[in-house]
C-alpha positions as CSV (number, residue, x, y, z in Angstrom):
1,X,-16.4,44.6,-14.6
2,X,-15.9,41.4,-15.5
3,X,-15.3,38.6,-18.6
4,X,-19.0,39.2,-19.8
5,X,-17.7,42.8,-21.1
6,X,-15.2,41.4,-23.2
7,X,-17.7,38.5,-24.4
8,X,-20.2,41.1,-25.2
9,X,-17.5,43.4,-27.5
10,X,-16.9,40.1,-29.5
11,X,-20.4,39.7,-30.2
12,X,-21.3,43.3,-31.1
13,X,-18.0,43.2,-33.0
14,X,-19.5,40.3,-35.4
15,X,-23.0,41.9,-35.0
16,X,-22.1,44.6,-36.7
17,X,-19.5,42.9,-39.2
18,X,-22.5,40.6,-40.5
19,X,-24.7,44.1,-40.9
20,X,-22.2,45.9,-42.7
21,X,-22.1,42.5,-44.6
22,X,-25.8,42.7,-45.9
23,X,-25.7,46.3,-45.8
24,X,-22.5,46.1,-48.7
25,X,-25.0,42.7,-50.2
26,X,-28.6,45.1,-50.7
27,X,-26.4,47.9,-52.0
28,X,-24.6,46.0,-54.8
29,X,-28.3,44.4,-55.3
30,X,-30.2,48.1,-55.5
31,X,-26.9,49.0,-58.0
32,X,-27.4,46.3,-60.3
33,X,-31.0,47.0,-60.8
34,X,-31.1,48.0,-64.6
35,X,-33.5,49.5,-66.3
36,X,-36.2,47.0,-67.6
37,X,-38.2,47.0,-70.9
38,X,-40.9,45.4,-72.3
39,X,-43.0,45.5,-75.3
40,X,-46.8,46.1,-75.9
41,X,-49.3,46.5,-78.7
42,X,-51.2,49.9,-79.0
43,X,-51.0,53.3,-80.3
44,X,-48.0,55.2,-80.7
45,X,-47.9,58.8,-80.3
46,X,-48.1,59.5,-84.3
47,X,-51.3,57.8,-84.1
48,X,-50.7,54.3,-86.0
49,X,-51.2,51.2,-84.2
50,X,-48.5,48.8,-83.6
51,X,-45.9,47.5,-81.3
52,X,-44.4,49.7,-78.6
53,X,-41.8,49.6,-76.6
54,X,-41.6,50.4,-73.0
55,X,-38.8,51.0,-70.9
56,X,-38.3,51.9,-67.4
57,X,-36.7,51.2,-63.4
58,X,-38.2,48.2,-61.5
59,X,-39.9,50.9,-59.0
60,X,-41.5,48.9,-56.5
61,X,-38.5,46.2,-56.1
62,X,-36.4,49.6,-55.8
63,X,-38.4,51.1,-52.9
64,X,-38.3,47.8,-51.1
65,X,-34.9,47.4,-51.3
66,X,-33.5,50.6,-50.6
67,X,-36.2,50.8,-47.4
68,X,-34.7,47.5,-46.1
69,X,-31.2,49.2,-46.8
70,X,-32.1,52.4,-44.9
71,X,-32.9,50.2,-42.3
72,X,-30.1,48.2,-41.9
73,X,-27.7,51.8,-42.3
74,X,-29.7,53.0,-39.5
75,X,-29.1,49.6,-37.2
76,X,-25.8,49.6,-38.1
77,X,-25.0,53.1,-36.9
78,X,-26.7,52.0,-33.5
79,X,-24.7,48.7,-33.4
80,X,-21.4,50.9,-34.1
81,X,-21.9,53.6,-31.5
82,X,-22.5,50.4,-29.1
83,X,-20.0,49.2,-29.9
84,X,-17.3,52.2,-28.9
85,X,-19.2,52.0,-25.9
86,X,-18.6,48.6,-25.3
87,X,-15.0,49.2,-26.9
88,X,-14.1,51.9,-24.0
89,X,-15.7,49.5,-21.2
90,X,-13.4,46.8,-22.2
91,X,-10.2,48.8,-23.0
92,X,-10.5,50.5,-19.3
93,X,-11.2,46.7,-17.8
94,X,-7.9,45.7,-19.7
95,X,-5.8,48.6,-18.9
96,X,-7.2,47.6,-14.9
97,X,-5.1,44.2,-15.2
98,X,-1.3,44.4,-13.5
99,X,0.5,42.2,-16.0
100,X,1.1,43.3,-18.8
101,X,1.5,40.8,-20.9
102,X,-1.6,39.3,-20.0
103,X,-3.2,42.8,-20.9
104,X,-1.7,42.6,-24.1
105,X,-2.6,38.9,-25.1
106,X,-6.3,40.1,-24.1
107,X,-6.4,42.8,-25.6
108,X,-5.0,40.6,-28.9
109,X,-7.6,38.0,-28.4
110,X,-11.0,39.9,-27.3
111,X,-10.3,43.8,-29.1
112,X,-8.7,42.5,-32.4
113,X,-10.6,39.6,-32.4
114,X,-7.7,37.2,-33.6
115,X,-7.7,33.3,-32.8
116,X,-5.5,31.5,-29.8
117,X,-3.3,30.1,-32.4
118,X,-2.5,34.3,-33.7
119,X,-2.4,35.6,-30.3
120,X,0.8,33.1,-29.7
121,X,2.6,34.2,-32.8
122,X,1.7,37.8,-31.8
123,X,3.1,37.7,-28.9
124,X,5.7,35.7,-29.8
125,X,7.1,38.5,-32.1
126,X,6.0,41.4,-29.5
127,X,7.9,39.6,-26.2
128,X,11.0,38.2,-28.4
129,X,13.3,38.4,-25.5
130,X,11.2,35.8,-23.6
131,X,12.4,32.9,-22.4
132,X,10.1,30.4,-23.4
133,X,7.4,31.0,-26.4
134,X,4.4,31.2,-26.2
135,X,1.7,28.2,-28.1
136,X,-2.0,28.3,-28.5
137,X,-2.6,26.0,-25.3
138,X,-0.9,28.2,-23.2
139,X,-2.5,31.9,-23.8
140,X,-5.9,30.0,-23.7
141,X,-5.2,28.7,-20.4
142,X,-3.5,31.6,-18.9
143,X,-6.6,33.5,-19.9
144,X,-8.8,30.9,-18.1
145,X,-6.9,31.2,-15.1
146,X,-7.0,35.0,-15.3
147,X,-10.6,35.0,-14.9
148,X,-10.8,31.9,-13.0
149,X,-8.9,33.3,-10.0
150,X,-10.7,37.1,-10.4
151,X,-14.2,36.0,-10.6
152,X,-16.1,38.8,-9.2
């Protein structure tokens, strides 16, 4: 296992952020569909002849809208059992690193998807009893050496 699992978690991660995204946007569009009306001339039940009016749900922009939403439910629940997939690969490729601190700032950076600039303050208030602190420039390039000197 190597860097690309932790690459491809990210992705997914956002994948499946931006669906939920425009699953939340169609369903807030399909709620706000009211009920329309309009008005016509012809002749009402009683028999006279006159103006009517005519009231009723936008059907077809309905059924297109919630099939586009079933759809994107449907991806979604593919994208998010992928993902714990993806999740468990890159936890167990983590948990396979000796230092633990590194594990930890990966973990930080690639699982809960926070910047450079978090993962310093993070660990920061985790490894208090360090020595030195740690900065932005310094956890990016400890990563880079990481997976510089384990290339597989």
């Amino acid at each position: 296992m190597t860097k690309d699992i932790l690459v491809q978690y990210s992705d997914i991660a956002e994948e499946a952020k931006d669906i939920r995204k425009r699953v939340q946007k169609l369903q807030k569009e399909i709620d706000s569909l009211g009920i329309v009306s309009d008005s016509v001339k012809g002749t009402r039940t009683d028999g006279t002849y006159g103006s009517i009016r005519i009231t009723g749900y936008p059907t077809p922009k309905y059924i297109k809208k919630k099939a586009a939403l079933d759809k994107n439910k449907e991806l979604l629940e593919k994208k998010e059992i992928e993902l714990l997939d993806m999740m468990s690969k890159a936890e167990e490729y983590i948990e396979s690193i000796p230092k633990s601190e590194l594990r930890t700032m990966l973990r930080l950076y690639y699982i809960d998807g926070m910047t450079w600039l978090q993962v310093a303050h993070k660990m920061n208030d985790i490894f208090v009893k360090r020595g030195a602190s740690f900065t932005e420039d310094g956890c990016r390039k400890r990563n880079t050496r990481f997976f510089e000197e384990n290339k597989e």
